[in-house]
C-alpha positions in Angstrom: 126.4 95.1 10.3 127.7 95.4 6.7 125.9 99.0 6.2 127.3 100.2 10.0 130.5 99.1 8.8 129.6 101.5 5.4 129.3 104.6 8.1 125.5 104.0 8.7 123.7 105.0 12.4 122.0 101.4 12.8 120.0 100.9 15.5 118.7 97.7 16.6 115.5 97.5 18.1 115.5 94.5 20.8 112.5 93.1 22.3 112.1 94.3 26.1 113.1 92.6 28.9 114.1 89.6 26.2 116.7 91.2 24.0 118.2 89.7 20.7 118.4 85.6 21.4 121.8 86.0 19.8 123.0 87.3 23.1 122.9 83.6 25.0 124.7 81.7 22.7 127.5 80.3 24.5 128.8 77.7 21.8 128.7 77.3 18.8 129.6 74.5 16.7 131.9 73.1 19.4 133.0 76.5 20.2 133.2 78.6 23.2 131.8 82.0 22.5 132.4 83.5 25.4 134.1 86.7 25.8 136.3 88.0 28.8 133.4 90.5 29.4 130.7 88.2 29.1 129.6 89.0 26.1 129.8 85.9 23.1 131.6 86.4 20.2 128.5 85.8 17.6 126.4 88.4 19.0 129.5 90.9 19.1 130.7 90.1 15.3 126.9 90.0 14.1 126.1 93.6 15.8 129.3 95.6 15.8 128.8 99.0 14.5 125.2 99.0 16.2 123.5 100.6 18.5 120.7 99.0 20.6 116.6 100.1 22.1 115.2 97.5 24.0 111.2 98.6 22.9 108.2 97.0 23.8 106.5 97.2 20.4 102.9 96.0 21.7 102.6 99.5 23.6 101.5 102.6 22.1 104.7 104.2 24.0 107.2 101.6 22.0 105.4 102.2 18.3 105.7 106.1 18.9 109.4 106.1 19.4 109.6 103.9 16.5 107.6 106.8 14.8 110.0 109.3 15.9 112.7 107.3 14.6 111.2 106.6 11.2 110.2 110.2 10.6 114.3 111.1 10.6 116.0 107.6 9.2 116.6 107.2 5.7 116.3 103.4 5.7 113.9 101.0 8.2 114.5 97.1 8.0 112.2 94.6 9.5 112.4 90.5 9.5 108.9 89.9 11.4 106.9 86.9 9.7 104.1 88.0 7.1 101.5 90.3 8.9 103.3 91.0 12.0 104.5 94.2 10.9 100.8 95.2 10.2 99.5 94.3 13.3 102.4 95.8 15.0 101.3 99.4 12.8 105.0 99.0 11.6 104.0 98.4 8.1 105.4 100.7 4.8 101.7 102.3 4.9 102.0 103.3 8.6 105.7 104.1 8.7 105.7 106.8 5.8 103.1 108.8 7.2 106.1 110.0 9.0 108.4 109.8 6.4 107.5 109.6 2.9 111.4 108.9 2.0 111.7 105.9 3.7 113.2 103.0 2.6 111.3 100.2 4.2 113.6 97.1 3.5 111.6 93.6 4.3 113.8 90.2 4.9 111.8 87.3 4.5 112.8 84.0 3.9 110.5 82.7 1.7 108.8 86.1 0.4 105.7 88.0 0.6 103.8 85.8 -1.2 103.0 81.9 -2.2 102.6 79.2 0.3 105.2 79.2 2.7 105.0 83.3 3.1 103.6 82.5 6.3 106.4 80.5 7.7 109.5 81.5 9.9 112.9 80.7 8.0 116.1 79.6 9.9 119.4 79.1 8.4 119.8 75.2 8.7 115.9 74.8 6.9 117.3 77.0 3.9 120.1 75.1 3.8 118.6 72.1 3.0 115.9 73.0 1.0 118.4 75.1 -1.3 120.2 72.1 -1.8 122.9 73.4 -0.7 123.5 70.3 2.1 123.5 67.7 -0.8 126.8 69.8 -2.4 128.8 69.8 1.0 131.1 66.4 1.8 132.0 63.7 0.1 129.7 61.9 -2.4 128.7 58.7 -0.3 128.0 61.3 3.1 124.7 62.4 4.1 123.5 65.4 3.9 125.6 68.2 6.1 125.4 71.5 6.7 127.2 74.2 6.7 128.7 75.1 9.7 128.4 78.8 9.5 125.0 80.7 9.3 125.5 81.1 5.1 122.0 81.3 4.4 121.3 84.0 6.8 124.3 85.9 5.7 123.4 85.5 2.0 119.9 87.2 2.5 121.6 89.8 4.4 124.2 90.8 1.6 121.6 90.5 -0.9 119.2 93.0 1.5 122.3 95.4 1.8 122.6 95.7 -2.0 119.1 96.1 -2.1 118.9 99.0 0.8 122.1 100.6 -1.1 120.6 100.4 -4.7 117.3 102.2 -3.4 119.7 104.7 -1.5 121.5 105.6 -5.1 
């Protein structure tokens, strides 16, 4: 979102038939999300400035328009868990055979390597083991977290510079 709202093309790949999850929240925290047109409000704020494939990236037919894509993009991002990018023939090794300028851009949450690599990260889990829970309330509360999706939001700035930097 920040980089389409930079001037960037983004298109977002969606899974077939499934689409981004994002698009059945209804509430949130309490909140309706619901637009007049059906759409919610998250997935609209989160994905302004995109444009959307649903691709069925198990088929040979879905990879190879990924290919065509990659061959003319400057930048590919991808936030599969460890391995699943490999399997998928979506990997840096695969992807600049068709473009050996590509940026290939990686979110993970707990990085390509050590013993959680493997595991999927959602916001509320890297709240809490940030610490970041303990620092919100008063002193006596319990841990609480933060209503708004920080630690995704976080990663994604911090991937932004990143993609930026390696543009420069």
């Amino acid at each position: 979102m920040m980089l389409a709202d930079l001037g960037a093309e983004v298109i977002k790949i969606e899974q077939r038939g499934i689409g981004d999850p994002g698009r059945g929240i209804k509430r949130g925290n309490g909140v309706e999300l619901t637009l007049p047109n059906g759409s919610n409000a998250y997935f609209e704020s989160n994905n302004r400035g995109k444009r959307s494939l649903a691709i069925d990236l198990k088929k040979h037919e879905g990879r190879e328009i990924i290919y065509k894509l990659a061959a003319k993009s400057d930048v590919f991002v991808q936030n599969f868990r460890k391995g699943v990018a490999a399997r998928l023939a979506l990997d840096y090794q695969t992807l600049t055979k068709f473009n050996p300028r590509l940026i290939y851009a990686n979110a993970s949450g707990y990085g390509p390597r050590g013993p959680e690599a493997n595991y999927p990260a959602l916001d509320y889990v890297m709240q809490a083991r940030s610490g970041l829970m303990y620092r919100i309330g008063e002193p006596d509360m319990p841990p609480s977290q933060v209503l708004a999706p920080v630690a995704d939001q976080a990663g994604a700035t911090m991937l932004a510079y990143a993609i930026l930097a390696a543009l420069i």
